[in-house]
N, C-alpha and C positions, 0 to 999 in steps of 0.2 A: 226809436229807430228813425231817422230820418229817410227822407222818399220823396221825389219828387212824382209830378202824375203828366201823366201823356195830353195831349188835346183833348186826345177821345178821351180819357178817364174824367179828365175834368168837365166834357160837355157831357157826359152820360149821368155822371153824378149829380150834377143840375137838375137833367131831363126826369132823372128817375127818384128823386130825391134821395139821395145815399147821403146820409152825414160823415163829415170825417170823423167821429170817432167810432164811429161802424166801420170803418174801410181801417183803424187803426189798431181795432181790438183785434180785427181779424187777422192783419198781417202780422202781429206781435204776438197771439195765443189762438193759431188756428186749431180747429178741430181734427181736418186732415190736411194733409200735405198731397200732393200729386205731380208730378213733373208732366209738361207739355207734351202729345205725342207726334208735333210736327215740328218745334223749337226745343231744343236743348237748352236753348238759355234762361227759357220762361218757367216757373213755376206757379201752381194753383194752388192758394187758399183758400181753406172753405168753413166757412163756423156760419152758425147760426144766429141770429139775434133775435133775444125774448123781446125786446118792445118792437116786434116789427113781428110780432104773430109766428115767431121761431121759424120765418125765413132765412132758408141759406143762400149768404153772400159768396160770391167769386172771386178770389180777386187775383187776376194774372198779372206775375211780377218779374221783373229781372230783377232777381234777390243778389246777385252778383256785383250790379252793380253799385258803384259809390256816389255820390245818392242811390239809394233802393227807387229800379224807375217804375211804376203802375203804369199798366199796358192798357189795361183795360178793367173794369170792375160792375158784377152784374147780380141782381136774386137769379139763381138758379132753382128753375121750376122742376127742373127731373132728376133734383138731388131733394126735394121737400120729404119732409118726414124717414127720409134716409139714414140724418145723424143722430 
């Protein structure tokens, strides 16, 4: 799938160490799906990754768009142990 990533996504993924192929698996073969409840056009992926101690990643997309745009991309601490 191709995608391009926001400022923010790509300084956050720096900051926080997020590899892309963690931000890739996720957006390709998420665990769950969830639509944004303040944008319509965003949508939330959310999988977990075993080498990262089965941390769930976030990753808010405009999946509509051509490039796929990444909004922003995060571990989610109050979805842990949830999936």
């Amino acid at each position: 799938m191709r995608y391009e990533l926001s400022q923010h996504a790509r300084d956050v993924m720096l900051e926080r160490g997020i590899a892309a192929s963690w931000l890739e698996a996720v957006l390709e073969h998420p665990e769950v799906i969830e639509p944004d409840k303040a944008d319509a056009t965003l949508e939330h992926r959310l999988g977990r990754i075993p080498e990262f101690e089965n941390r769930v990643l976030r990753v808010v997309a405009k999946m509509k768009s051509r490039p796929v745009v990444i909004v922003t991309i995060y571990f989610d601490r109050a979805m842990r142990g949830k999936l």
